[in-house]
N, C-alpha and C positions, 0 to 999 in steps of 0.2 A: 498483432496479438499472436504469441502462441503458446499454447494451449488445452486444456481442456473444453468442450463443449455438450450441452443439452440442448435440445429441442432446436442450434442455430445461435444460441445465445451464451455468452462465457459463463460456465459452473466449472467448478474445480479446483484444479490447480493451473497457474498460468504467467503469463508475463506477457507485458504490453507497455510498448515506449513512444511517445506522444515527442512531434518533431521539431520540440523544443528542446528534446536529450531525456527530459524526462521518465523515468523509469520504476514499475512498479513488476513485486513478483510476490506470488502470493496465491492467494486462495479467492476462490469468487465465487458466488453467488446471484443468481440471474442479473447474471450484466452489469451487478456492481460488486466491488470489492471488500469481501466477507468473509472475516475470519484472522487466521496472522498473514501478515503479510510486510515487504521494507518495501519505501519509498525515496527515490534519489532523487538529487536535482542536477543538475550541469554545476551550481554554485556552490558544490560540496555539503548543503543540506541532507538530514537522511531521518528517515523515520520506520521502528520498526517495532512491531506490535499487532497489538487487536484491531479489528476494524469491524465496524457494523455499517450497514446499508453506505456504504461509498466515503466514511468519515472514519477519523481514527474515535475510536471509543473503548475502553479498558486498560489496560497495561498494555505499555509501550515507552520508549526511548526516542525521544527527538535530541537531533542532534546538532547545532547550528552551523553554521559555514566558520566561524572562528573557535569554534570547536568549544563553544557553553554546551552543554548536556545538562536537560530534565527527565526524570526517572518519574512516571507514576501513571496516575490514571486519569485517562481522559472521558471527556463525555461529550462526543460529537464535533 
């Protein structure tokens, strides 16, 4: 992770890549990810958008690895 922190725990803005390739950069909110923020995969997946309590939720663009794209709003 690097980043923004409160109290010890990620607020702010930040990026953090999980040792799968995995990669998110964004905004967070105690310890989970809150707010906009894009999310990649090693598989060419990609997601960017809203996110509320560590899930995508609102407007946002997912993007598939063969490159279908959905535009709109998610809820959780």
């Amino acid at each position: 992770y690097s980043g923004d922190l409160k109290n010890g725990i990620r607020s702010g803005r930040g990026s953090y890549e999980w040792r799968s390739g995995q990669k998110y950069e964004g905004q967070w909110r105690d310890d989970e990810r809150h707010g906009t923020g894009t999310e990649t995969w090693p598989d060419g997946r990609k997601y960017f958008g809203e996110w509320k309590e560590d899930s995508f939720h609102g407007e946002g663009t997912y993007t598939w690895a063969d490159g279908w794209i959905f535009r709109g709003t998610f809820d959780n």
